[in-house]
N, C-alpha and C positions, 0 to 999 in steps of 0.2 A: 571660506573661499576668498583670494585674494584678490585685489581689483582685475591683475595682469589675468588669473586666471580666468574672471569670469568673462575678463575682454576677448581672452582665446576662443572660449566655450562659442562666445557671441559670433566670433568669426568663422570658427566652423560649423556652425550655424548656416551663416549665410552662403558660406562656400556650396553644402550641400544641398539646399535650394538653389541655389542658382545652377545648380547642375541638373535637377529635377525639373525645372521650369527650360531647360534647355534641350532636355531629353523628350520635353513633350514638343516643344516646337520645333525639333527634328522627324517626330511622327509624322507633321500635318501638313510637311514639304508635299508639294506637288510635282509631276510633270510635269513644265510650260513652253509652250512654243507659240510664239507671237506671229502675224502675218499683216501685212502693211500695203496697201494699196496707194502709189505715187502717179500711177498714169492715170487718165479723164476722162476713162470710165470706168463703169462696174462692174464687176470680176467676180462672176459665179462659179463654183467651186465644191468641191464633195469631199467629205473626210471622216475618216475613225481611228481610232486608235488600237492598236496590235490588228491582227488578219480576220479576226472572227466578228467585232462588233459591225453594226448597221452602220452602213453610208451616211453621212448627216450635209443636207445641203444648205449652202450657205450665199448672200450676196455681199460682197464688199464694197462699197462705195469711195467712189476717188477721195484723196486725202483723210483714210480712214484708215484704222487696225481692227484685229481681232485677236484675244489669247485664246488661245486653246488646252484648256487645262485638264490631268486625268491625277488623283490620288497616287501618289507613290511607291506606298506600302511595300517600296524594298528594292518594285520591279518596274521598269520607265519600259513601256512597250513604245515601237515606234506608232509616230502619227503618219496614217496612208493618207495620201493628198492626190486630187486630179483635178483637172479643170483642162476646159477650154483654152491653145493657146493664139488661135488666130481670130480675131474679135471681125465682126461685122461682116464674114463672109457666107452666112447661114449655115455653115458646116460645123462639124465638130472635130478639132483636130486637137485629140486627148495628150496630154502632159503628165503622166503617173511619176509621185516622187515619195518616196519613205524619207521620211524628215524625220530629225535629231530634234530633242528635246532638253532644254536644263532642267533642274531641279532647284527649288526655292519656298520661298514663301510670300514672296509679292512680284508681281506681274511684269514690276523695270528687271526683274531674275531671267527672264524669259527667252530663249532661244529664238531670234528674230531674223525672219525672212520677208524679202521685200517683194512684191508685183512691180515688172516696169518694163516699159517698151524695149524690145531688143532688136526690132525692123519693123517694114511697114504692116502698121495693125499686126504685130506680134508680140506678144507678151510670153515673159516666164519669170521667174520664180527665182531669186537670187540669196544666197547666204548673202548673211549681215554679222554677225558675232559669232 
């Protein structure tokens, strides 16, 4: 075998791994949608993902995030979201939103919606990216 040859062999070598090490970390993409809390207080909140899983309650603390992540495996259900939007009046004035999701592998990939005042003591829920 010639040097050129065995430098080829060596290359498609590495081609075909690198395509096998990329086919795995295309498996192990996530769902992700991120949520960010910019108002001064704390923003309680319910979610799950597609129609059938359980409600999961959550509190976010001012100048704070949270990712919300679900496995991929093909199919990105949406993330259900609700929460409270008028703070401090002891009522509950529900806010239901089916939110959009990227797909990735690390968390700055994430489909990002923010919390922030939008009138007095009201809050909602804003796309970001």
């Amino acid at each position: 075998m010639t040097h050129w040859t065995k430098l080829f062999a060596v290359a498609v070598c590495g081609i075909a791994m690198m395509q096998v090490v990329n086919v795995q970390a295309a498996s192990a993409d996530y769902a992700m949608t991120t949520v960010e809390n910019v108002t001064s207080a704390p923003v309680s909140y319910q979610y799950r993902w597609g129609t059938s899983g359980p409600w999961q309650d959550m509190t976010l603390q001012p100048g704070t995030n949270m990712t919300h992540y679900v496995s991929n495996n093909g199919y990105v259900p949406w993330l259900y979201f609700r929460f409270d939007s008028i703070t401090g009046d002891g009522a509950v004035t529900a806010l239901d939103y089916q939110l959009a999701s990227y797909t990735g592998s690390a968390t700055k990939q994430a489909k990002l919606y923010r919390f922030q005042l939008v009138g007095w003591q009201q809050i909602d829920l804003r796309w970001i990216n």
